[in-house]
DOKOL-688750 format. One record per residue (C-alpha): residue in three letters; y, z, x. Coordinates in steps of 0.5 Angstrom, whole numbers, padded with zeros to 4 digits, always signed. Layout:
REM DOKOL-688750
ALAYZX ...
***
This chain:
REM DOKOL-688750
UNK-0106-0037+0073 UNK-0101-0036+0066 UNK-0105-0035+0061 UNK-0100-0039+0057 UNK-0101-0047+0057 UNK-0097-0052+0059 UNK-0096-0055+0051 UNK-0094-0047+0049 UNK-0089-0046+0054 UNK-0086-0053+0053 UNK-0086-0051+0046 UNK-0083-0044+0046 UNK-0078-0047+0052 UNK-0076-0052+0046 UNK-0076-0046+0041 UNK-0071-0043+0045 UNK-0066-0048+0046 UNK-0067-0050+0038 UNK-0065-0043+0036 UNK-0059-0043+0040 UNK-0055-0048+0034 UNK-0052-0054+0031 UNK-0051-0057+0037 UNK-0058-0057+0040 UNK-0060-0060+0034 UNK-0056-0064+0034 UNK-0057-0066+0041 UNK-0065-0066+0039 UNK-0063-0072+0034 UNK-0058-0076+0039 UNK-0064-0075+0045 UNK-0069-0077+0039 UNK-0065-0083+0038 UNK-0064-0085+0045 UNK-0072-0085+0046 UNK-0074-0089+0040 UNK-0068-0095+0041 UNK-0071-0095+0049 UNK-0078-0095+0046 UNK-0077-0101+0041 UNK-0073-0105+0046 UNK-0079-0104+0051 UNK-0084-0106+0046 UNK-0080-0112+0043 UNK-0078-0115+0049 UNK-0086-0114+0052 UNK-0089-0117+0046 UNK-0084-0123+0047 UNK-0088-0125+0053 UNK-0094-0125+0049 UNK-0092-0128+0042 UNK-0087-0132+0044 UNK-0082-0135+0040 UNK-0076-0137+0041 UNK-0071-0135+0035 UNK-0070-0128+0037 UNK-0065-0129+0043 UNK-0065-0127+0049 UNK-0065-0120+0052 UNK-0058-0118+0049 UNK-0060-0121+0042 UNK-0066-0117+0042 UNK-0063-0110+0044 UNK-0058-0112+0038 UNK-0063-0113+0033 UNK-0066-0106+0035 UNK-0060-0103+0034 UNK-0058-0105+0028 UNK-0065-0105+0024 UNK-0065-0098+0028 UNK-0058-0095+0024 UNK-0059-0100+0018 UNK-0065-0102+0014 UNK-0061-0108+0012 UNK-0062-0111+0019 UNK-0069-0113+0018 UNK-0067-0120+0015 UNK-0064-0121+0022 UNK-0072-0123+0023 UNK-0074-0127+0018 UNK-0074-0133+0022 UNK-0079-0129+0027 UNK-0085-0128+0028 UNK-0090-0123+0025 UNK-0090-0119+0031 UNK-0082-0118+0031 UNK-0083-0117+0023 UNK-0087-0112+0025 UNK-0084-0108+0031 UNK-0077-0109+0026 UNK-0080-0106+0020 UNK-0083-0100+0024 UNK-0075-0100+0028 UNK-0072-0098+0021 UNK-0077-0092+0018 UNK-0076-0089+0025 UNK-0069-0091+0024 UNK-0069-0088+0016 UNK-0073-0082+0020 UNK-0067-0080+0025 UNK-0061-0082+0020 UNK-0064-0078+0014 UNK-0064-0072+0019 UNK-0057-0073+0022 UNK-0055-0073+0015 UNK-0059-0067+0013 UNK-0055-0063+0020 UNK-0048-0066+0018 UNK-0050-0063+0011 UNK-0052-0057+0012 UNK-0047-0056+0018 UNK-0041-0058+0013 UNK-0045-0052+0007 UNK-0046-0048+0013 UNK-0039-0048+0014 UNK-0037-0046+0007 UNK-0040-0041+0007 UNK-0038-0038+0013 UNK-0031-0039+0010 UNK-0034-0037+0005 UNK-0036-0030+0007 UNK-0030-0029+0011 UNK-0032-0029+0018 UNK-0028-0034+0022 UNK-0021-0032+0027 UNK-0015-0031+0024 UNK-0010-0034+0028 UNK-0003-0029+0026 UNK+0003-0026+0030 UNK+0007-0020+0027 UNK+0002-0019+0021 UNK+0000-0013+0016 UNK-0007-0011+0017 UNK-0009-0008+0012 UNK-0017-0005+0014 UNK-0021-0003+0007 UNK-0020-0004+0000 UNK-0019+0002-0003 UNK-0015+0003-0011 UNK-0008+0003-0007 UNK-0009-0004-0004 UNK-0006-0007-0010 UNK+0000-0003-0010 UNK+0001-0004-0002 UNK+0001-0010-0002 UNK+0005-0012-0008 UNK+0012-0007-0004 UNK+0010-0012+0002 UNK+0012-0017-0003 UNK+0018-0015-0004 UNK+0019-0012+0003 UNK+0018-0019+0006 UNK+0023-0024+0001 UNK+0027-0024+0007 UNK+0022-0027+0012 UNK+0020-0034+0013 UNK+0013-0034+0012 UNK+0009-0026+0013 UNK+0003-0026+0012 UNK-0001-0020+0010 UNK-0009-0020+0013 UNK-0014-0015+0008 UNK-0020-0014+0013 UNK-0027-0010+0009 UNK-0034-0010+0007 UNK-0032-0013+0000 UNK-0034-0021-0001 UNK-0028-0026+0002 UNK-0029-0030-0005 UNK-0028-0023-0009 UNK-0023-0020-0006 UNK-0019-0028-0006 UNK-0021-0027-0014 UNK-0017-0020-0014 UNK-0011-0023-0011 UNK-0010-0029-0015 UNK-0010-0024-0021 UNK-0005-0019-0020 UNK-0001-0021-0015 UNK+0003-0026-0020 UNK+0007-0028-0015 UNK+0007-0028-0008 UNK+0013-0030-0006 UNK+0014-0033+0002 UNK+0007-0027+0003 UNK+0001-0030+0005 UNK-0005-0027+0003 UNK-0010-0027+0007 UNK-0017-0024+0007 UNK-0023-0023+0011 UNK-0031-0020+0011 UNK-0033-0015+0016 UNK-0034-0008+0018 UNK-0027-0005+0019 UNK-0030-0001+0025 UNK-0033-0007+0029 UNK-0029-0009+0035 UNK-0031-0016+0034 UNK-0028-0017+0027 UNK-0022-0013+0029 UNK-0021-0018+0035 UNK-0022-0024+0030 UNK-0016-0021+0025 UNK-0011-0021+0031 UNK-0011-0014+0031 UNK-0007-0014+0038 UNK-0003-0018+0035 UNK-0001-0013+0029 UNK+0006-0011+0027 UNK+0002-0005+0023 UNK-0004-0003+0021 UNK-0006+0001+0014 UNK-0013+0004+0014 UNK-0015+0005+0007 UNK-0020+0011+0005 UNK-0026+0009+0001 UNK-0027+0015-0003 UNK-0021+0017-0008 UNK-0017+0023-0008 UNK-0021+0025-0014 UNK-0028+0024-0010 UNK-0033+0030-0009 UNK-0032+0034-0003 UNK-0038+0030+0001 UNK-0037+0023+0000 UNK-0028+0024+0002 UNK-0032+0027+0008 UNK-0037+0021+0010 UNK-0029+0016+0007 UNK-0026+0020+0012 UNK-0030+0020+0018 UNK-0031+0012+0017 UNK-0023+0012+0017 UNK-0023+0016+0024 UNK-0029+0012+0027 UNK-0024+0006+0024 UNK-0019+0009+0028 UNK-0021+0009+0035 UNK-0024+0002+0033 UNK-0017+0000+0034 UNK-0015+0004+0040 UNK-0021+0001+0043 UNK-0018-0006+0042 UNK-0011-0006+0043 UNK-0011+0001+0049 UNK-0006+0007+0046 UNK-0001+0004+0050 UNK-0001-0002+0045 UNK-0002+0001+0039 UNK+0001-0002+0033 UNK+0004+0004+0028 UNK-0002+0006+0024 UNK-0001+0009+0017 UNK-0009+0012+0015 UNK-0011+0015+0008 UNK-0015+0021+0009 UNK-0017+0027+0005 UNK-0019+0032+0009 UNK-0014+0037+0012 UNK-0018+0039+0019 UNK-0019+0030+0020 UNK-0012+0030+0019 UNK-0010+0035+0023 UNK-0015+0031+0028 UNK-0013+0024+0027 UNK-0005+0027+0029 UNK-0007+0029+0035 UNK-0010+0023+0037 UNK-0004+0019+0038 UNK+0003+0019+0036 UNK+0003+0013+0034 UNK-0001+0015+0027 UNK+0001+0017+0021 UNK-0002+0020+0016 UNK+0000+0023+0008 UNK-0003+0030+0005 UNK-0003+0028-0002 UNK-0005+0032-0006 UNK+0001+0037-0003 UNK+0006+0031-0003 UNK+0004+0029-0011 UNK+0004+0037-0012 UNK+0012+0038-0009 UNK+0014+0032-0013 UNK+0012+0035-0019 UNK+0015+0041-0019 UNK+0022+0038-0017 UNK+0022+0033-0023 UNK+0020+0038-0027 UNK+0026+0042-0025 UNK+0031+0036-0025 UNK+0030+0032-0032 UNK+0031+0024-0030 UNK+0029+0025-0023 UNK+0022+0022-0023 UNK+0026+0015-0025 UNK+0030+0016-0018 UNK+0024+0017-0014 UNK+0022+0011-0017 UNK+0028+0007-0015 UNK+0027+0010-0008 UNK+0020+0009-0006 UNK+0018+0002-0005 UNK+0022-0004-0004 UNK+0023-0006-0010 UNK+0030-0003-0011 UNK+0033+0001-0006 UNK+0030+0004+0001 UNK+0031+0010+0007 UNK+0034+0006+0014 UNK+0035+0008+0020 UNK+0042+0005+0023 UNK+0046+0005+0029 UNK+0052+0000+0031 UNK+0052-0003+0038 UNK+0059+0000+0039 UNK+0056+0007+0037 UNK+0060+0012+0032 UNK+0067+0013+0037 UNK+0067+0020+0035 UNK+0067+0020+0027 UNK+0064+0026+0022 UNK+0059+0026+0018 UNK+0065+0026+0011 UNK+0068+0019+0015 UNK+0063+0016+0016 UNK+0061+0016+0008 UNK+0067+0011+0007 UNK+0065+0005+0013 UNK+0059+0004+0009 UNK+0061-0001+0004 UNK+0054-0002+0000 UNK+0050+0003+0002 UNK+0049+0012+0002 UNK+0049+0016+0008 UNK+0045+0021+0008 UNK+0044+0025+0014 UNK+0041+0022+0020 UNK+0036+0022+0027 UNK+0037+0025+0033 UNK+0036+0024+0040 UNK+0029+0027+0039 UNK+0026+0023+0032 UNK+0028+0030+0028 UNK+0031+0027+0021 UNK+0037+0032+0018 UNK+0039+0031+0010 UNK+0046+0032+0008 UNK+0049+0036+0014 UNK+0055+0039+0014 UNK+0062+0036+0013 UNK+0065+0036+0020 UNK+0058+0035+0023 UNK+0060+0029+0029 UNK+0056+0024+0030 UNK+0053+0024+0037 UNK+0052+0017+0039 UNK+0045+0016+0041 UNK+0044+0018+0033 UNK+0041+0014+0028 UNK+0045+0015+0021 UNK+0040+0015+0016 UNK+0042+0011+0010 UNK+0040+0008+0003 UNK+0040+0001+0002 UNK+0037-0005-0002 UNK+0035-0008+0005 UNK+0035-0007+0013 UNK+0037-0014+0012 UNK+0044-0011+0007 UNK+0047-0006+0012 UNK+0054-0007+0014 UNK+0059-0002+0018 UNK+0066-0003+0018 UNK+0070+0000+0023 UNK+0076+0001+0018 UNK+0074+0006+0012 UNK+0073+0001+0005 UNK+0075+0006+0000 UNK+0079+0012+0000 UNK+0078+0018-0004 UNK+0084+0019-0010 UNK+0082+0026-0012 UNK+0086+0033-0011 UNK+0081+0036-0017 UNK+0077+0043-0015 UNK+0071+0043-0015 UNK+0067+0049-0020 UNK+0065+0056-0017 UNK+0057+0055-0017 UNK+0052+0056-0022 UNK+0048+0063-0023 UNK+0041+0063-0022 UNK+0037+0064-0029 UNK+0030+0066-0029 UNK+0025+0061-0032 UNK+0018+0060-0036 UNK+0014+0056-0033 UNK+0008+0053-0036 UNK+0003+0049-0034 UNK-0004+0046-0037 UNK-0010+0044-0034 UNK-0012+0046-0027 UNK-0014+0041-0022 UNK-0014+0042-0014 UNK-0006+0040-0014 UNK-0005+0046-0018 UNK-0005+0052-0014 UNK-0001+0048-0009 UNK+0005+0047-0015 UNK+0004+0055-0017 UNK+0006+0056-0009 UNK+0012+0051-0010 UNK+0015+0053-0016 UNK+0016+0060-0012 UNK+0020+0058-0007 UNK+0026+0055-0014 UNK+0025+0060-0018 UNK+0029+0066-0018 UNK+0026+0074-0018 UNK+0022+0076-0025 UNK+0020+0069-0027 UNK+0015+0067-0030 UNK+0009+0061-0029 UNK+0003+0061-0034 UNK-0003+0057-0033 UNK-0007+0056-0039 UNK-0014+0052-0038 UNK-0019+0051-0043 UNK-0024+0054-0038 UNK-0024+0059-0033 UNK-0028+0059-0026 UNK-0029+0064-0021 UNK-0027+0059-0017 UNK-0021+0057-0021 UNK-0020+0065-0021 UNK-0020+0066-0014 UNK-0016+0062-0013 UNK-0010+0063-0017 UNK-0011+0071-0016 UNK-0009+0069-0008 UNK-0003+0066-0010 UNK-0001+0070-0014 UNK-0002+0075-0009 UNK+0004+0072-0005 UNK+0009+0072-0009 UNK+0009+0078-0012 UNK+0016+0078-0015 UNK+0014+0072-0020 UNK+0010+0074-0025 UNK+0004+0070-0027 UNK-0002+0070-0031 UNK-0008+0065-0033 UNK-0009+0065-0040 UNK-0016+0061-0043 UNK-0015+0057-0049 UNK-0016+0050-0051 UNK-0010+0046-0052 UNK-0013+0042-0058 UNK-0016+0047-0062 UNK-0012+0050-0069 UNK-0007+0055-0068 UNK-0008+0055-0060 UNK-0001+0051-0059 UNK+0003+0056-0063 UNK+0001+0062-0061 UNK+0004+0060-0054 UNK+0011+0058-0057 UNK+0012+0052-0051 UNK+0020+0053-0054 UNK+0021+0059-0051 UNK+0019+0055-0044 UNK+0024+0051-0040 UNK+0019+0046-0037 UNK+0012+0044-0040 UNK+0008+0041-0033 UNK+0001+0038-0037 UNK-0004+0036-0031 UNK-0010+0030-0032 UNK-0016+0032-0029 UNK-0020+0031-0023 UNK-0025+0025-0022 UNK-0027+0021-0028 UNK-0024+0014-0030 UNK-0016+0014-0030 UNK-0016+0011-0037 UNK-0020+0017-0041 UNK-0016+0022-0035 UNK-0009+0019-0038 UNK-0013+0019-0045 UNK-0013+0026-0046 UNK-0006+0027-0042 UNK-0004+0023-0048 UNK-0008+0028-0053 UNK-0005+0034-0051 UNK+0002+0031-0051 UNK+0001+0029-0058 UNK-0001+0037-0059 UNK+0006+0039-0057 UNK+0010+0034-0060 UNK+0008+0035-0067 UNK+0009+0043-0065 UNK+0016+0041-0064 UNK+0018+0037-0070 UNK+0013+0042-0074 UNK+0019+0047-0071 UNK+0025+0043-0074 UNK+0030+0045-0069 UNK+0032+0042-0063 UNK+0027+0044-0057 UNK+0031+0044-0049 UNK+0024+0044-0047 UNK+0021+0039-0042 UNK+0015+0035-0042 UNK+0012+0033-0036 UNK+0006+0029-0034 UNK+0002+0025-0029 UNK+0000+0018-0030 UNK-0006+0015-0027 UNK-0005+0008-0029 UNK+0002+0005-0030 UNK-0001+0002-0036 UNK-0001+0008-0040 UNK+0006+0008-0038 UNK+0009+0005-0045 UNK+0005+0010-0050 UNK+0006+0016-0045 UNK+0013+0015-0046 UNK+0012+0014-0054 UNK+0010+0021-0054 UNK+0017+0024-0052 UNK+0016+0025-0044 UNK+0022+0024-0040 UNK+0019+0026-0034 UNK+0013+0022-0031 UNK+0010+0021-0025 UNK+0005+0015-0024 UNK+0001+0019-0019 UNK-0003+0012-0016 UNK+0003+0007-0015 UNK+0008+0013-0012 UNK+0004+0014-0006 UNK+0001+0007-0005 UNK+0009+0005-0005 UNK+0010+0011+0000 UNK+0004+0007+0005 UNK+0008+0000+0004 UNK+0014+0003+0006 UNK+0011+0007+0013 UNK+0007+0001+0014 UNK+0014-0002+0015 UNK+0018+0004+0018 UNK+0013+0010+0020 UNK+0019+0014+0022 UNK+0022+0015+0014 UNK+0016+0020+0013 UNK+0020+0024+0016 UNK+0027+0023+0010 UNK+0021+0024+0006 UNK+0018+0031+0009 UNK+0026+0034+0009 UNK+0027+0032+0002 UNK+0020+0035-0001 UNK+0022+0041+0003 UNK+0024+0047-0001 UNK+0028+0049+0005 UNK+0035+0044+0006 UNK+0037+0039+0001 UNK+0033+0037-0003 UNK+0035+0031-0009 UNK+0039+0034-0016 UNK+0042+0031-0022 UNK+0048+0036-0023 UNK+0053+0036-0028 UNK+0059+0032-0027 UNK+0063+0038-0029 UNK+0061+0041-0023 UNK+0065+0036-0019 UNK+0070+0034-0024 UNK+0073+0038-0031 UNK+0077+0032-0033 UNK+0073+0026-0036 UNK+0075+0019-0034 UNK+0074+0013-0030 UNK+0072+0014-0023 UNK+0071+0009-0015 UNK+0064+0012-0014 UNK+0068+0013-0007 UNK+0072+0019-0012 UNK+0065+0021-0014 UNK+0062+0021-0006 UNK+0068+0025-0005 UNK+0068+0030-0010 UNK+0060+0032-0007 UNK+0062+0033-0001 UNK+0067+0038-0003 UNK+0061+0042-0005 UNK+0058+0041+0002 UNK+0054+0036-0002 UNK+0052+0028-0001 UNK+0053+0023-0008 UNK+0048+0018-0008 UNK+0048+0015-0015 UNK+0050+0017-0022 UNK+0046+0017-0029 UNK+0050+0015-0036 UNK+0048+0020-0041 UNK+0050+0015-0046 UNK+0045+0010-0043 UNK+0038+0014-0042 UNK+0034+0011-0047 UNK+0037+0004-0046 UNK+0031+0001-0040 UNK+0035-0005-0040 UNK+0040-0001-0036 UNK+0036+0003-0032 UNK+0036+0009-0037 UNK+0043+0010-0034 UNK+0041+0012-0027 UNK+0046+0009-0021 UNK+0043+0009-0015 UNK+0047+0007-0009 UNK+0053+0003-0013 UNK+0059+0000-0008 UNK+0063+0005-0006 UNK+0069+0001-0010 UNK+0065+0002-0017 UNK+0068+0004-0022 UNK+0065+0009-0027 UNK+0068+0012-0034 UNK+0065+0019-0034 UNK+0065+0024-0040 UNK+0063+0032-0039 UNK+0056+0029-0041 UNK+0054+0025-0034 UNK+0051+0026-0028 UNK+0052+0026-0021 UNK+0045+0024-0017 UNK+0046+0028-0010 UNK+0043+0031-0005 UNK+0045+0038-0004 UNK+0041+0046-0003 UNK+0040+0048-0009 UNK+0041+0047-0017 UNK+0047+0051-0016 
***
């Protein structure tokens, strides 16, 4: 025999069957509505029989009246002509009915609340094709989404959908912040765990044109927490393959930190992309300490709002034309190199290189949207000028304050520029072992440079002039690693403040460069009151390179060949280099002048105009090949070339 009664596996039957939900409830109410409809009917029309009376009506009547004294207290005056057992039976209809509908309506209620807050929490499907789908919600995330903005005007209705463990409601309250204005981009966000498959498939990951992964844990983060970051981010990763198979996976571009998962997530498929911070923001520091006005090109290039890397090929192909004839059929963009067959990317090749036509050309332009190729030339060159013998290499002073994780990467770098008997000083305000073991393997590779770690804290009296920053060609001042962005770019700004008043303590003209990192593109207005030229908003300049692989992952190869210290990197040269008479020149003229020198011209910066910020502090990039420019033996030509000289 069970030792379960009847009435307990009745009740645990009805348990089950209400857990399942809004509609068992509902259904319960319906069934409870039915039954006491059919047990009033039954009783009034019975008591009838026995109390009869004559002004209640036939069936249909009576069975009307318990319908309406059922779903309204108010139908009770139906029997006020009746007898006291249909007062009875009407009275005891309405509690019921009070009963059941105060119940419906306490359902509807709390389904309508229970909906809220599913809106609420972000739970529900998104229903989108050819979307950004942005997994976390790391510091980057603001920058990201602000360049696909940009990236988007163009589009009818793009959406971009940001899925993390942060609250619907403020991840919303972010967003309707800080991004002032949207545009045509629909902002959508959404509550989960961005590894579980279920909210993958509710984000329509299947349906995404790219995807970001952000990291949790921030560049400058303690070692084991970036590790924990990373592996969520590797565990995200295969989240994805599992819902859209590797034969349908979208392009990814993941944040992470550690050298040996990036290597990992690369090998995992080539659809991933991924980028070695700490070694781009490094390379990027060096070049713009050695080019003055050259962070504000890089600014224009990377993201969307200015101008951008294309790939491009005509449907009729190149028929047979080199790399110098083609720079004159692109009337409002700049040839840069191109891909190849094999997805290699090529800057600045040589003159009579023939453009294959399976090869794409790698072109700078405001948009994909913006490109147009003429079959004819759009301008053509006037010039007959030699262009001058190259530069002789000088030897340099490099100097660099402070010592963060990027700090021995840019020692290494600076190597591969500077010419034999050179000289890198690294002053920091404290030495560590590990700090000194690690400049000591630096320095062990690259005998020929000298190099020295001096202790010395910049802020103390005398310790700036006793160093004589004026005899050194570059002053590189490095924030340091972790803390609060604003107290890092507080102390950035401190020791700026300790070598501008050396400066004009001296009273003569200092050649000497400032250049800096800046955490928070707030502080940009005071670190330039300081006297920088040169700044990299460290932050913003990798989260615009995101936004731009989200778009293309292929453009992190222009950007690789151009941070190579082999090839052709990006040079502000004297225009005397090109040109020894002064004058007004087509920018078509100036193309021609580069490639002369075996050199591509992308842009132009106006001495004259390198304070005004309403003319862009003098920097032209990409202008029209018909543009014209008056030109003094103070200006600049924007190329791309293989060295300074």
């Amino acid at each position: 025999m069970s030792k379960h009664s009847f009435s307990a596996k009745t009740k645990y039957s009805f348990d089950n069957f209400m857990s399942k939900g809004g509609f068992s409830v509902f259904m319960a109410l319906l069934f409870l509505f039915v039954v006491s409809f059919g047990l009033m009917s039954v009783i009034r029309y019975a008591g009838n029989f026995i109390f009869k009376d004559d002004s209640v009506g036939n069936l249909t009547e009576q069975l009307w009246r318990v319908f309406l004294q059922i779903s309204d207290a108010g139908a009770v005056a139906e029997d006020g002509e009746a007898n006291v057992w249909h007062k009875i039976t009407g009275i005891v209809t309405i509690f019921l009915g009070l009963v059941l509908f105060s119940s419906l309506v306490a359902f509807i209620t709390a389904q309508f609340e229970a909906k809220l807050e599913e809106l609420k929490k972000g739970k529900s499907d998104v229903i989108e094709k050819d979307h950004t789908l942005i997994l976390g919600f790391g510091d980057r995330v603001l920058e990201i989404i602000r360049e696909l903005v940009i990236a988007n005007e163009s589009e009818k209705s793009p959406a971009i959908v940001v899925l993390s463990d942060v609250e619907k409601d403020e991840m919303d309250d972010f967003f309707r912040e800080r991004v002032e204005d949207p545009k045509t981009t629909r902002i959508i966000t959404r509550s989960g765990v961005t590894s579980s498959l279920q909210m993958l498939q509710k984000v329509s990951i299947s349906e995404a044109k790219s995807v970001v992964i952000l990291n949790d844990a921030t560049v400058d983060a303690p070692d084991v927490e970036k590790e924990l970051a990373d592996a969520r981010v590797l565990k995200t990763i295969m989240a994805v393959i599992a819902c859209t198979g590797e034969e349908n996976l979208p392009p990814i571009v993941a944040e992470i930190h550690q050298p040996n998962i990036m290597k990992l997530a690369g090998k995992i498929s080539p659809h991933i992309t991924t980028v070695e911070e700490h070694s781009l923001l490094a390379k990027l520091i060096v070049q713009t300490s050695r080019v003055s006005g050259l962070a504000m090109v890089y600014d224009n290039l990377v993201g969307f709002d200015g101008d951008e890397f294309c790939y491009y090929r005509p449907k009729a192909g190149w028929s047979g034309k080199t790399y110098i004839e083609l720079i004159y059929h692109f009337p409002t963009c700049c040839l840069l190199g191109y891909r190849d067959r094999d997805g290699n990317v090529v800057v600045n090749p040589l003159p009579d290189t023939v453009m294959d036509e399976e090869w794409e050309a790698l072109l700078l332009a405001e948009d994909d949207s913006t490109i147009s190729f003429s079959k004819k030339p759009v301008a053509h060159a006037q010039i007959e000028e030699t262009p001058a013998a190259a530069l002789e290499s000088q030897i340099e002073k490099e100097l660099i304050v402070g010592w963060t994780k990027k700090s021995a990467i840019i020692v290494d770098e600076y190597t591969d520029y500077l010419p034999e008997g050179s000289t890198i000083d690294v002053i920091v305000s404290k030495i560590t072992e590990e700090m000194k073991a690690e400049f000591k393997a630096v320095q062990s590779e690259h005998t020929e440079i000298k190099m020295n770690l001096i202790k010395g804290d910049i802020h103390k009296e005398g310790v700036v002039a006793r160093l004589r920053p004026e005899q050194y060609d570059n002053v590189i001042i490095l924030k340091d690693d972790g803390g609060v962005a604003e107290l890092r770019d507080s102390e950035t700004i401190a020791t700026l403040l300790e070598f501008r008043h050396y400066f004009r303590e001296l009273g003569t003209e200092v050649k000497t460069q400032l250049v800096s990192e800046v955490a928070d593109s707030d502080n940009v207005e005071v670190i330039q009151q300081v006297g920088v030229k040169d700044f990299l908003i460290s932050n913003k300049f990798v989260s615009k390179i995101y936004a731009q692989l989200s778009e293309d992952p292929d453009v992190m190869k222009a950007y690789d060949e151009l941070f190579k210290a082999e090839g052709s990197e990006i040079y502000l040269k004297p225009m005397t280099l090109f040109l020894q008479k002064e004058g007004t020149y087509t920018f078509a003229d100036l193309c021609e002048a580069a490639i002369r020198r075996n050199e591509t011209a992308f842009g132009v910066r106006i001495a004259s105009e390198e304070k005004d910020a309403d003319k862009g502090y003098g920097i032209y990039v990409n202008p029209d090949k018909t543009e014209k420019f008056t030109l003094s033996r103070n200006d600049y030509l924007i190329t791309l070339a293989e060295d300074e000289s």
